[in-house]
C-alpha positions in Angstrom: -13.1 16.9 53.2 -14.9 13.5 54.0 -18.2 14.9 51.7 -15.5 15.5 49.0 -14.1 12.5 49.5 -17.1 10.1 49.4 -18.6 12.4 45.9 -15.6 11.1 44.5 -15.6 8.3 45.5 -18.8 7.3 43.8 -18.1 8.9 40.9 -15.0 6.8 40.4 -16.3 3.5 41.8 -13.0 3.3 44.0 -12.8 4.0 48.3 -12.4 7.1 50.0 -9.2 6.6 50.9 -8.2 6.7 47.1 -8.2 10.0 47.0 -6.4 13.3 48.3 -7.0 16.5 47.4 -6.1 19.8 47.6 -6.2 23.6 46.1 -5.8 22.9 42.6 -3.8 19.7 41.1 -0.8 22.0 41.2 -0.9 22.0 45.3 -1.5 18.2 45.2 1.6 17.8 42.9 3.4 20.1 45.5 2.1 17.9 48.2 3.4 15.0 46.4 6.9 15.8 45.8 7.5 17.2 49.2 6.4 13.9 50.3 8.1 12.0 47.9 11.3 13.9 47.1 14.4 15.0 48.9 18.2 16.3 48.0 20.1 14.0 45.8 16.9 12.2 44.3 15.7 12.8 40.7 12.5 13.8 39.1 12.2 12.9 35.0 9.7 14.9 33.3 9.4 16.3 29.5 10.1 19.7 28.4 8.5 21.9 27.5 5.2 20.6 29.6 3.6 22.1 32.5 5.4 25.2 33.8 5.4 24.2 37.6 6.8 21.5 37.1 10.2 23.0 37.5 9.3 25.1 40.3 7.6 22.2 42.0 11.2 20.1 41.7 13.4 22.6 42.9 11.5 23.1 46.1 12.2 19.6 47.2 15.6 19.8 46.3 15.7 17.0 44.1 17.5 17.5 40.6 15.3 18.0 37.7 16.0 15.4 34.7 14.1 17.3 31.6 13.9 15.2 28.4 12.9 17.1 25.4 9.6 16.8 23.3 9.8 15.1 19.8 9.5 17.0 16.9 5.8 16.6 17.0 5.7 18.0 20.4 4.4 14.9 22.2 6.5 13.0 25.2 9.4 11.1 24.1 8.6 8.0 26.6 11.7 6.0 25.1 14.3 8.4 25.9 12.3 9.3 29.3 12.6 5.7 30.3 16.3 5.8 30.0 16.7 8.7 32.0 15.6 6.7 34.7 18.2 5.7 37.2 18.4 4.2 40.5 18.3 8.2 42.0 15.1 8.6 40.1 12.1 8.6 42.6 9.1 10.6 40.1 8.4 10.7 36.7 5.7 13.3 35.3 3.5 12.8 32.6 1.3 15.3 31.1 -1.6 14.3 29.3 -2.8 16.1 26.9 0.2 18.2 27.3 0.4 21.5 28.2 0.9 23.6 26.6 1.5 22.2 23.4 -2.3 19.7 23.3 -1.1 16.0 22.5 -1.2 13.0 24.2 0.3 9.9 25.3 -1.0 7.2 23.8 -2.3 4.1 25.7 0.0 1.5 24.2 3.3 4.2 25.0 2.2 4.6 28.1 2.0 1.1 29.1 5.2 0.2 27.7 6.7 2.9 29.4 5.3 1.7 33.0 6.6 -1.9 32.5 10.1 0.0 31.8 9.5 2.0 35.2 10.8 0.5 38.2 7.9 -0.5 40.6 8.8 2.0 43.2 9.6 5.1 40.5 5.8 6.7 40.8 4.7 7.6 37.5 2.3 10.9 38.1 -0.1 10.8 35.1 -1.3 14.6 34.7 -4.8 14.4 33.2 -5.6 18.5 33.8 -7.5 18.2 30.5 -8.7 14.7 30.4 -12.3 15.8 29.7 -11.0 17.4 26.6 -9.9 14.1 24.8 -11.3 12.6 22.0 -8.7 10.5 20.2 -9.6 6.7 21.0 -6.1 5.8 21.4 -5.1 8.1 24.5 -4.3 6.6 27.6 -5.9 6.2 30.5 -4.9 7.2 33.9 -7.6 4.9 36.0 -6.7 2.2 33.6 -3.1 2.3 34.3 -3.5 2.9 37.8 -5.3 -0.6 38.1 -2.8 -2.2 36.5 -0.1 -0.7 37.7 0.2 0.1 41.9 3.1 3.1 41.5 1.0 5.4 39.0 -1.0 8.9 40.5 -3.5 10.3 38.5 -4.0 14.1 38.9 -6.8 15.4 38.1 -8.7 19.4 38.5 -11.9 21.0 38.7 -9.8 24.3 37.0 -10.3 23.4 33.3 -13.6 21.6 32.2 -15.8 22.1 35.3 -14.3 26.1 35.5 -14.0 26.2 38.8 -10.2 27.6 38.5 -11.1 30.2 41.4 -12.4 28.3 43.8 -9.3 26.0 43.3 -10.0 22.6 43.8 -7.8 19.2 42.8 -7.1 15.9 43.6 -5.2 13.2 42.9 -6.6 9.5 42.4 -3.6 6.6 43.8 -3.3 3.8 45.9 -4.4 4.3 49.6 -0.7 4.8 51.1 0.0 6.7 48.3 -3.3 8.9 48.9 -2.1 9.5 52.5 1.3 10.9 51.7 -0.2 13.1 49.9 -2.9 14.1 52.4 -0.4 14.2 55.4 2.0 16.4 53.1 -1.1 18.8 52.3 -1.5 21.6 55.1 -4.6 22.0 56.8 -7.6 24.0 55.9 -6.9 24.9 52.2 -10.2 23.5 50.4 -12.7 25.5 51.5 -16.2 24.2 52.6 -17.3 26.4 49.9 -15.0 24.9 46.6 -15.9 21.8 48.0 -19.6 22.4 47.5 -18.8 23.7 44.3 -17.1 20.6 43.0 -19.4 18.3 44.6 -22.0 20.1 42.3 -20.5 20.3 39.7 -19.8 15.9 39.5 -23.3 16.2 39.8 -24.3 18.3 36.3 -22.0 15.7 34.2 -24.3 16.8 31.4 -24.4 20.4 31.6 -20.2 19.4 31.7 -20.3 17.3 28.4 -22.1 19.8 26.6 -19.9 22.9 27.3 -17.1 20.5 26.3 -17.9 19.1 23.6 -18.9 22.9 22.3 -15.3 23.7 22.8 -14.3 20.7 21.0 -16.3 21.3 18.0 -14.4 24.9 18.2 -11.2 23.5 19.1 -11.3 21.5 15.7 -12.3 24.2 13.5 -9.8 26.2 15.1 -6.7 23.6 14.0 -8.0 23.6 10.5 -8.2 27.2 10.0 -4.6 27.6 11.7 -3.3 24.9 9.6 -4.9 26.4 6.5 -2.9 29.7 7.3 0.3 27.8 7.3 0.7 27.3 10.9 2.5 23.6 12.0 0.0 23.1 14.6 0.1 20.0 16.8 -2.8 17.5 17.1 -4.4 19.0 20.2 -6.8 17.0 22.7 -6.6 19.8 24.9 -8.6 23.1 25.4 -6.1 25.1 23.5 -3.8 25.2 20.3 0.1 25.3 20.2 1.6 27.3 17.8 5.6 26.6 17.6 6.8 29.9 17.1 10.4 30.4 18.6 11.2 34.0 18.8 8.5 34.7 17.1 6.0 34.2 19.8 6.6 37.3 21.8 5.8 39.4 18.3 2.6 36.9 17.1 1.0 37.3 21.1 1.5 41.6 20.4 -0.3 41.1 17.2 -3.5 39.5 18.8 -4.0 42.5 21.4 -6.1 42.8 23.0 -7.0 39.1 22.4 -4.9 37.7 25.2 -3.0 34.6 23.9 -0.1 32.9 26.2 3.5 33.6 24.6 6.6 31.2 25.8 9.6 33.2 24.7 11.5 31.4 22.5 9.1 28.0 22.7 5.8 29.1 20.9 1.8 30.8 21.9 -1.0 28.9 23.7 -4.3 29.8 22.7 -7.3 28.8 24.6 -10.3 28.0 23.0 -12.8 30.6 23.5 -15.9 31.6 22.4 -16.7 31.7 18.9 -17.2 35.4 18.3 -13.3 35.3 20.2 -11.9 32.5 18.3 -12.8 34.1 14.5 -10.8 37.0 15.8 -8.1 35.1 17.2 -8.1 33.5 13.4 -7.8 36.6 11.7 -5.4 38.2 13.3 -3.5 35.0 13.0 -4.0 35.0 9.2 -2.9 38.8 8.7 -0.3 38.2 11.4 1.3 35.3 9.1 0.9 37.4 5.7 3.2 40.1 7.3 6.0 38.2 8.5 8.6 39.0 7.2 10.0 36.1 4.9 13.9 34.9 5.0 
């Protein structure tokens, strides 16, 4: 993946051997833990967040510390910092969360790595870092300079849309890079999704101008949501949480044959789609809500 590698590379002003990579960020997190984790060792992360993350644990062995979101559905940082003992060997944080949109801020995220022990590695999930817009997230490459135990992942999946071809990476200190690599089995980008994703660094304008369209419909999206009555979080991702409970199953049925992403008992993810989509999305929403049935 040396061409890969050295596209990178120059994009991020940072070596080669900064870098590992693999089919999606999902199979460099997998990577990561195998290398990283074994029986008896702990893994802090928040819940809900990213659905593999659980999977991803339990493969390694490791026992699976999950600290609950705050009412607002961001990380609680405070209460994942105590939950770190001397077992604890990862901590995941997802930012903007999926799949409920908010971040961690740059000043939480900070004090929260000068809480970390220096050899607990603090994975910093940025699946939907193009997304952000809030001045006050954090920043993975920022906190990886500063701090020597933190691994960015990052995808080509979301913003670049290259989700079939699967390609990931993570950004970390050279050891830490070559864990990962020699944890990562042979032959899984293709020469192919590496072409891809090397072209794909190379349109960053074509890339900011899709995104920012699905921000502009990502915001009108919130306000109309809102406007219906829906507690809707402050999302810097390509989607919108709704925090439905058990009513997420019956709210998903409702927007058939729009496909929307129910959590049983959690809430709906909707992705940000195309406008023509999204007012339907909306208005099925809006008669969904003036149907429920009221306690």
């Amino acid at each position: 993946m040396t061409p890969l590698y050295a596209a990178l590379s120059e994009r991020f002003g940072l070596s080669p051997d900064h870098f590992a990579a693999g089919t999606g960020s999902v199979a460099v997190l997998f990577a990561l833990l195998n290398a990283h984790l074994e029986a008896g060792d702990e893994i802090v992360y928040a819940w809900r967040s990213f659905e593999a993350y659980p999977i991803a644990a339990a493969l390694t062995g490791a026992t699976a510390v999950r600290i609950a979101l705050r009412p607002d559905a961001t990380h609680d940082l405070e209460a994942m910092a105590a939950a770190v003992t001397e077992r604890t060997r990862v901590v995941l944080v997802c930012t903007p969360n999926n799949p409920t949109g908010p971040v961690v801020t740059a000043d939480e995220l900070s004090q929260f790595l000068d809480r970390v022990p220096d050899d607990v590695l603090v994975v910093v999930d940025e699946a939907y870092v193009e997304f952000v817009r809030d001045p006050a997230a954090a920043d993975g490459l920022a906190a990886l300079d500063r701090h020597d135990n933190v691994v960015v992942l990052r995808t080509f999946s979301k913003a670049y849309g290259l989700a079939g071809l699967r390609v990931g990476f993570a950004i970390a200190r050279p050891e830490v890079a070559e864990s990962i690599r020699k944890a990562t089995p042979p032959f899984t980008v293709t020469d192919l999704s590496q072409a891809a994703a090397i072209a794909s660094l190379e349109a960053q304008p074509a890339l900011e101008e899709r995104v920012e369209a699905i921000v502009q419909e990502r915001e009108a999206m919130v306000v109309a949501l809102r406007s219906q009555g829906f507690a809707v979080p402050q999302t810097q991702a390509n989607f919108v949480w709704l925090p439905l409970g058990d009513d997420a199953a019956g709210f998903a049925a409702a927007c058939d044959p729009v496909s929307v992403r129910p959590f049983p008992g959690d809430g709906v993810r909707i992705s940000v789609g195309s406008p023509q989509v999204n007012a339907e999305v909306i208005a099925r929403a809006e008669s969904w809500m003036r149907s429920r049935p009221r306690s």
